[in-house]
N, C-alpha and C positions, 0 to 999 in steps of 0.2 A: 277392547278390540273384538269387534264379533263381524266377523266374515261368513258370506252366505254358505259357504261349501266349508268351514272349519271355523263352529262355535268356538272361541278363546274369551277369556276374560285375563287382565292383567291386574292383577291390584292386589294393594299391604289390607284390605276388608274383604269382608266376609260376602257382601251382600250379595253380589251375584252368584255365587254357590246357591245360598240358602235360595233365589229365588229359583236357579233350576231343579232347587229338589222341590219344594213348593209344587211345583210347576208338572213333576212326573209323579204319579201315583205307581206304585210299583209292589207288588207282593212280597220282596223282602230284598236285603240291602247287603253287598258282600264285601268287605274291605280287604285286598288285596297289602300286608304289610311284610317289610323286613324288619331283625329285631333291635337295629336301627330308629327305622322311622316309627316303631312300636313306643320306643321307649322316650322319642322326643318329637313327634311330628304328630302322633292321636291324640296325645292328650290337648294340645295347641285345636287340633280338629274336631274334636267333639265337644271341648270349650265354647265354640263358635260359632257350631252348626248344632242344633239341638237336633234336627231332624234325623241326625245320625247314629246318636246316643243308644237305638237298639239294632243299629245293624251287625251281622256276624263277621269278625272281626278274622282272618286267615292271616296264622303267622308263616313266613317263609326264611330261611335264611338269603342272607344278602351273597352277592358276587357272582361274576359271571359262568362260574363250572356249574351254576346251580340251575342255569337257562336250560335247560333239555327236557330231552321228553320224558323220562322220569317222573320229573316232579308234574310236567304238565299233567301226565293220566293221573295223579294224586291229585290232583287238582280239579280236573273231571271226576274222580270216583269223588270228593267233597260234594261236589254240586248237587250227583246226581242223591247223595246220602240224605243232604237239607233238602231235595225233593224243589231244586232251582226250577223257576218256568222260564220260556218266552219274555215273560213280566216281569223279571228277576232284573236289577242291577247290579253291576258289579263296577268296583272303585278302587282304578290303583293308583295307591298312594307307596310311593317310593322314586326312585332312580332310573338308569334307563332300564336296566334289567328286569325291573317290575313293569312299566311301563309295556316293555315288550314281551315278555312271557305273558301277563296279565291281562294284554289285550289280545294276545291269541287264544288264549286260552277261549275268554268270554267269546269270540269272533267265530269260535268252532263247537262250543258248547248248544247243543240243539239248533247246529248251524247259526247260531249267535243271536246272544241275547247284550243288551242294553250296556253300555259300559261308558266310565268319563275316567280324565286320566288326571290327577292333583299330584303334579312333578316335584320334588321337595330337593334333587340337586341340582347344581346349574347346568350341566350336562342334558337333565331331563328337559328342564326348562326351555332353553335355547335351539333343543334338538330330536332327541328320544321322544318325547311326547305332543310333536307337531308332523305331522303329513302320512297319517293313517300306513303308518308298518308297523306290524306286528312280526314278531317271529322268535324260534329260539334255535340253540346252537345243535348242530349234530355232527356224528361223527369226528369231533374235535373241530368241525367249521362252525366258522359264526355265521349266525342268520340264517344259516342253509334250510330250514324249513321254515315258511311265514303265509300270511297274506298281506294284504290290503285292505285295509277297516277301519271305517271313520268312528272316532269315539264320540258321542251325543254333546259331549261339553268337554273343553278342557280349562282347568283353574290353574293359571300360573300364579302364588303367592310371593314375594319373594324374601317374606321374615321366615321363610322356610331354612334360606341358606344360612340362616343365625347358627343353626344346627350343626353345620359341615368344617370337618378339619378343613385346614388351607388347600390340601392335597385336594381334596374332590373339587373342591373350587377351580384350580387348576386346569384339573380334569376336563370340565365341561368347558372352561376359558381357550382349551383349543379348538371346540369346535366355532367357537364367537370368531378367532382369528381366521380360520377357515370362512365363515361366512363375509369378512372385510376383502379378506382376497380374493375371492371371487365374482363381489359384484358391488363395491363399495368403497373408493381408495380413501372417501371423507373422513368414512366409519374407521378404517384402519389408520389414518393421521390421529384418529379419535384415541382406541383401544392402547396404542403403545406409548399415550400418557396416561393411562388408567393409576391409579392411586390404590393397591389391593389392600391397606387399610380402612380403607372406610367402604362402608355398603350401602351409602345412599344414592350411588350411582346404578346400581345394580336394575331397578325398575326402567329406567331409562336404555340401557344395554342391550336387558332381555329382548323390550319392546322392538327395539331394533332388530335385530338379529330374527325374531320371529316375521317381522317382517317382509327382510330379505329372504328368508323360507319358505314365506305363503306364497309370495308372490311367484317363485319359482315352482312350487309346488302344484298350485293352480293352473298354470300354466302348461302341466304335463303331470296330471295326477299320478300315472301309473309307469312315471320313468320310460318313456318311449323317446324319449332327444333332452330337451332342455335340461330337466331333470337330473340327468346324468352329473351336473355339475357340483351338485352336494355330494358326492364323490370324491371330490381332489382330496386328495392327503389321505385317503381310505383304500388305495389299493395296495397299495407298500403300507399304509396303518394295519390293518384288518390282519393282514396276513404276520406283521410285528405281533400284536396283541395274542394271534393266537399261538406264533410258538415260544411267546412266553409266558402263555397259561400254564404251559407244561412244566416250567421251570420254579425255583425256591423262588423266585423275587419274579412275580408277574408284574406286566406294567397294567395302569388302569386305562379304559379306552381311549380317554383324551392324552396322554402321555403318549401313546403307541402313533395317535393319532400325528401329533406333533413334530413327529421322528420321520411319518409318512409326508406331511409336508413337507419338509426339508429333502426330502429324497426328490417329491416329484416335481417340486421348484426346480430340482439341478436338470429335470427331465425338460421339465418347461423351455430351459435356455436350451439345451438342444434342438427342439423337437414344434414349440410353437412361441419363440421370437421375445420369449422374456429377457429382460437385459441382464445381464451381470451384474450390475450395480441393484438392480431391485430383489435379486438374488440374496447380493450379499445382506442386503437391510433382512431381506425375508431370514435368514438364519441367524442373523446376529439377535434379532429381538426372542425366534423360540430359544436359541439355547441358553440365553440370559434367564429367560424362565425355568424353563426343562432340563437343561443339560444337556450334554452328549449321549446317543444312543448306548447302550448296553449292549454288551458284545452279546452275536448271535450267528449262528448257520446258515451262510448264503444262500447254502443249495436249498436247503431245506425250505427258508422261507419264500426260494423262488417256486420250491412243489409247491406247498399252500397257495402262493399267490393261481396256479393252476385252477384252483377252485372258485377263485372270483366267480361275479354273478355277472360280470361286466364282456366276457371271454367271450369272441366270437370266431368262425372256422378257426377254432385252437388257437385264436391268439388275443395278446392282453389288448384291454381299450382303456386308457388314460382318459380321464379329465384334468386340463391342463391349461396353466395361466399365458397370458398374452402379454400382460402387466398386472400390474398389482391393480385388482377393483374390474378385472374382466378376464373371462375363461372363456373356453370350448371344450367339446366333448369327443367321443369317439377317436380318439386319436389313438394311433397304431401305433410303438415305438419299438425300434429295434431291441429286440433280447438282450445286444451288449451292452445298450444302453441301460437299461434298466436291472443287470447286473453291475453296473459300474455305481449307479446311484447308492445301490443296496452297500457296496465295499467303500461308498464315500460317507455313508453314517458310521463306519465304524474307525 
């Protein structure tokens, strides 16, 4: 797949990799890694790509407290120590939190230099490493500081996910479900016979889902309307996710995520004409995967939800289903509503 406005490539081969490194001359080569993807996703990459074999390899710890600006200025002081140009690339290989700290980083680094993104979970895959955001977490929000920045090349592999406990699997397999529901009822007839045994389906999935992304992506690069709708399940997610980073048992994005589905599905039937019955299928298939929400502080995750990026004169904007395989955006929903959803995950 290579689209004019967002180079991807899909494929279990090398070759289109090696042919965009061929292809850029570059002063020197940075690989963004966690010790993770260090210990089972470089060595699979430097096997396969010879051209990478002397590039400077940047270890990070993996998980999401690790997104901030901390590690970014450590990140910048590296660059500027290897004496990084303009002509420098940099290359993240990992998840979405590599993804996204590692393309902000390069995006701001001498006002940005060169960068391609090789996603190794399905999460990154399907989601994090497609439609040019960048950003990392502050003040306990997620995403609160970022830009907008196209990566030169993205490599989706997907013997990448040989790597990944079932759980990251999972992870990323909510934002796939997200992507059915919103603009795809085929795809979703599709996904809720999926087989999680076997991974040969997996290239077939991605491609899809990426699909339903670009096309919405392209369509409103910089999130001004359409856009908005890769959002569902991420305003009540986002705000799950982060307050229970603070906690013994955080959830992972896609987990949080799944929990935010289910809430704004129930928002949905109030608010924009989803039926009940497509309700009920929409929660019966996440909690068969995910389970029930994990007890949590209404109020609290209703302050966080405060912080959305989506908020406008002080109030929440929903993206929200019609049916299953069609959304809209902007939608205003009363407070109590969207307190009642919150006290109907738990």
């Amino acid at each position: 797949m290579n689209d004019n406005q967002l180079p991807i490539s899909i494929s279990k081969y090398f070759d289109s990799l090696n042919e965009f490194l061929s292809s850029t001359k570059k002063d020197n080569i940075f690989i963004l890694a966690d010790e993770n993807t260090l210990a089972y996703c470089v060595p699979l990459l430097l096997k396969n790509a010879e051209l990478l074999q002397g590039a400077e390899i940047i270890e990070t710890e993996s998980g999401e407290h690790n997104k901030n600006l901390s590690l970014t200025q450590n990140l910048w002081e590296y660059l500027t120590r290897k004496k990084a140009s303009r002509n420098s690339l940099w290359i993240n290989l990992g998840g979405g939190v590599i993804t996204d700290l590692g393309g902000f980083v390069a995006s701001t680094y001498k006002r940005g230099i060169s960068f391609i993104n090789i996603p190794t979970t399905l999460l990154a895959q399907v989601d994090a490493s497609v439609g040019d955001k960048t950003g990392i977490d502050f003040l306990g929000y997620k995403n609160q500081i970022g830009v907008f920045s196209q990566a030169d090349f993205t490599y989706i592999n997907p013997l990448f996910l040989n790597t990944l406990p079932k759980r990251q699997i999972l992870s990323g397999f909510a934002e796939i479900i997200k992507h059915a529901l919103i603009a795809d009822k085929h795809y979703w007839n599709a996904i809720v016979e999926l087989d999680f045994s076997s991974f040969d389906m997996w290239e077939k999935i991605i491609r899809r889902s990426v699909e339903i992304k670009l096309s919405i992506v392209n369509a409103d690069p910089y999130e001004q309307g359409l856009r908005k709708v890769l959002n569902f399940g991420h305003t009540v997610g986002h705000a799950l996710e982060t307050w229970f980073l603070n906690t013994n048992t955080p959830y992972l994005h896609g987990e949080a995520i799944a929990q935010g589905i289910i809430a704004e599905a129930l928002l949905s039937v109030k608010n924009t004409g989803l039926s009940l019955e497509e309700f009920e299928l929409i929660q019966a298939f996440i909690l068969s995967i995910y389970g029930k929400c994990r007890r949590f502080d209404v109020v609290e995750v209703l302050e966080i939800m405060q912080q959305d990026k989506k908020m406008k004169h002080g109030k929440l904007q929903f993206s929200l289903l019609s049916k299953i395989g069609e959304s809209t955006f902007d939608c205003e929903v009363p407070t109590e509503d969207v307190v009642e959803s919150l006290h109907y995950l738990l």
